[in-house]
C-alpha positions as CSV (number, residue, x, y, z in Angstrom):
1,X,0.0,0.0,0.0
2,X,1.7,3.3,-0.6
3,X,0.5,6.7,0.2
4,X,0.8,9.9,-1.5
5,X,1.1,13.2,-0.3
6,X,0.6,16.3,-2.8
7,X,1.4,20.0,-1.9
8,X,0.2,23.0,-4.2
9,X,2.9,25.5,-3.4
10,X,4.0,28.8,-4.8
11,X,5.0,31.5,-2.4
12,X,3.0,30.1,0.0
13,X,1.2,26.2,0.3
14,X,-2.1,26.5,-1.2
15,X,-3.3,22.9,0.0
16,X,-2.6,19.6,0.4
17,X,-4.5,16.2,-0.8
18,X,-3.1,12.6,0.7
19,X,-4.2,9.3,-0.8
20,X,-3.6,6.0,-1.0
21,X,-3.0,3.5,-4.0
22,X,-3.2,-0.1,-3.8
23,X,-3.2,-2.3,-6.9
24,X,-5.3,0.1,-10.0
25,X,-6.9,1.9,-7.0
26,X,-7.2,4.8,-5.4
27,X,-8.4,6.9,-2.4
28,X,-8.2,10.2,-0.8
29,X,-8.0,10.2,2.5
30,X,-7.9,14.2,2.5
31,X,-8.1,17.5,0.2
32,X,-7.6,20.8,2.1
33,X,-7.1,23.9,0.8
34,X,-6.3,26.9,3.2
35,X,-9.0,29.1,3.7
36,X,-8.4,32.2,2.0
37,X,-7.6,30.4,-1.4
38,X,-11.1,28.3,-1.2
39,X,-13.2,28.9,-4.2
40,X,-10.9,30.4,-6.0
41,X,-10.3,27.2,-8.4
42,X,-7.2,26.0,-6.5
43,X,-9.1,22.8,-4.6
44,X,-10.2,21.8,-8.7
45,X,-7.0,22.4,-9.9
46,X,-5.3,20.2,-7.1
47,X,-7.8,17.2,-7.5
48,X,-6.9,17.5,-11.4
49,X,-3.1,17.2,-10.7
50,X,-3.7,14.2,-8.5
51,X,-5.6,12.2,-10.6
52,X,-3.4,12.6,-13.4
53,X,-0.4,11.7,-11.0
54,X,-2.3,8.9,-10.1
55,X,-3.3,7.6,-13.2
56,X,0.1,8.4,-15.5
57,X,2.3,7.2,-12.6
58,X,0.4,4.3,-10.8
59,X,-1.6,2.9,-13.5
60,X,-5.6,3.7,-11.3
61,X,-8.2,3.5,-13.1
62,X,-10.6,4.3,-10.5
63,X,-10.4,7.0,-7.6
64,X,-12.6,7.1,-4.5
65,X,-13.4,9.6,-1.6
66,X,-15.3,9.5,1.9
67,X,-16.4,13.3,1.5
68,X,-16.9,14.3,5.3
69,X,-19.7,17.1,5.1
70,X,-20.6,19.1,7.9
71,X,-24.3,19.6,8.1
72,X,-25.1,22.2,6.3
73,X,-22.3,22.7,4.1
74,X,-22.2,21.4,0.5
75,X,-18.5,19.8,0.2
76,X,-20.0,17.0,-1.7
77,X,-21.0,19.8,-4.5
78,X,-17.3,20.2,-4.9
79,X,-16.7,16.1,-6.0
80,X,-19.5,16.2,-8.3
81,X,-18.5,19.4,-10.4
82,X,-15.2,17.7,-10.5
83,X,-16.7,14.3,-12.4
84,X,-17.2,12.1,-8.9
85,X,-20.5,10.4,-8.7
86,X,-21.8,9.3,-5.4
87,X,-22.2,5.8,-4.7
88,X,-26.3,5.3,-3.2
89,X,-25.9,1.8,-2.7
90,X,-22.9,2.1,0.1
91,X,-23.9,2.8,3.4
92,X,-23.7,6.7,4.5
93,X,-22.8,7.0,8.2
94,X,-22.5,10.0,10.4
95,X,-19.8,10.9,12.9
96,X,-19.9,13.8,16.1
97,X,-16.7,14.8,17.0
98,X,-18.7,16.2,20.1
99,X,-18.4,19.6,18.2
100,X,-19.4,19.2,14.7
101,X,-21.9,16.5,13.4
102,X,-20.3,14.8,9.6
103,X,-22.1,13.1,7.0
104,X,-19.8,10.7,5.6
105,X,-20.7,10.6,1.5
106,X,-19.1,7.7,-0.3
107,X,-17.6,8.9,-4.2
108,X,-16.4,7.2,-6.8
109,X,-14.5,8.5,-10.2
110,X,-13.4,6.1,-13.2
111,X,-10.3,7.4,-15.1
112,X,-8.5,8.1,-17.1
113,X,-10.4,11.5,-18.2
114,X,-9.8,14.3,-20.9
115,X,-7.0,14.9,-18.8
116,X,-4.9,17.6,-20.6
117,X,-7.7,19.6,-21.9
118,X,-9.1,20.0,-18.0
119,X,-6.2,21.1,-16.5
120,X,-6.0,23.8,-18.9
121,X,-9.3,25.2,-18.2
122,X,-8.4,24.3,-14.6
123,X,-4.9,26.8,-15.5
124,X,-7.4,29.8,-16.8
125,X,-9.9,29.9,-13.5
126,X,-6.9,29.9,-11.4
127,X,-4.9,33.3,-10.4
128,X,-1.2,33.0,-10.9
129,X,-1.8,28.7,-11.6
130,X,1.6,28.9,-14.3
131,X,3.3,29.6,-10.7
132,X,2.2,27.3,-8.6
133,X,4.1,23.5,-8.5
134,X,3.2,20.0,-7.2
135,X,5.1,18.8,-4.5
136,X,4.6,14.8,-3.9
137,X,6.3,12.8,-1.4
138,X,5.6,9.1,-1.8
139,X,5.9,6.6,1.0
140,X,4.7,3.1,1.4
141,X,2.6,1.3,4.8
C-alpha cells in the first residue's frame, strides 16, 4: 500500500491532498485547501493534478473519496463538479466529534479523463496557476 502526499505550493502552500494506491486503486483520505484560497479554483486544480499523477504514474483507473460534510455545508458539491459520482448503494454514516456532526458521503470516479484539456481550463480559472508547482512525497505502509 503506498501513500501519496501532494502539496500546491507557490509563495505560499495552497493545499494539500493525501491518498492512498493499492493495486489500480485509489483513495483520498484528504483535500484541504487553506481558507483564504477556497473557491478560487485551486481545490479543482489540485484534485486534477492528482488524478493525473495517479493515473500516469500508478496505473488507477478508479479513484474514490469519503467526503466528510458538515451539516449544512455542500462539500460533496465540490466532487461532483469535479466528475465524482456518489455511490447510493454504500452505506452513508454519520460521525460527532462532540463539536461538529459529519455526513460521511461515499464517491467514486473512473479514469483516465480528458485529462490535458481540463487542466487547462483548470490553469485559466486559477490566479497565478503557471506559478504554482506539485510537491509529492511518496511513501509506502
Amino acid at each position: 500500500m503506498r501513500h501519496t502526499l501532494f502539496r500546491l505550493v507557490g509563495q505560499r502552500v495552497y493545499g494539500q491532498c493525501e491518498t492512498m494506491i493499492t493495486r489500480d486503486r485509489a483513495s483520498i483520505n484528504t483535500l484541504n485547501i487553506h481558507q483564504q484560497h477556497q473557491h478560487h479554483g485551486y481545490g479543482s486544480l489540485l484534485l486534477h493534478r492528482v488524478e493525473d499523477y495517479l493515473h500516469l504514474e500508478h496505473n488507477a483507473n478508479m479513484v474514490t473519496a469519503l467526503v466528510w460534510e458538515r451539516q449544512g455545508e455542500s462539500t460533496h458539491q465540490f466532487y461532483e463538479k469535479n466528475g465524482y459520482t456518489h455511490m447510493p448503494n454504500e452505506r452513508e454514516q454519520h460521525y460527532d466529534d462532540g463539536v461538529s456532526v459529519y455526513d460521511l458521503m461515499p464517491y467514486i470516479k473512473l479514469l483516465p479523463t480528458q485529462l490535458s484539456r481540463r487542466d487547462e481550463c483548470a490553469l485559466n480559472d486559477v490566479p497565478d496557476a503557471q506559478h504554482l508547482e506539485m510537491q509529492i512525497t511518496d511513501y509506502i505502509l
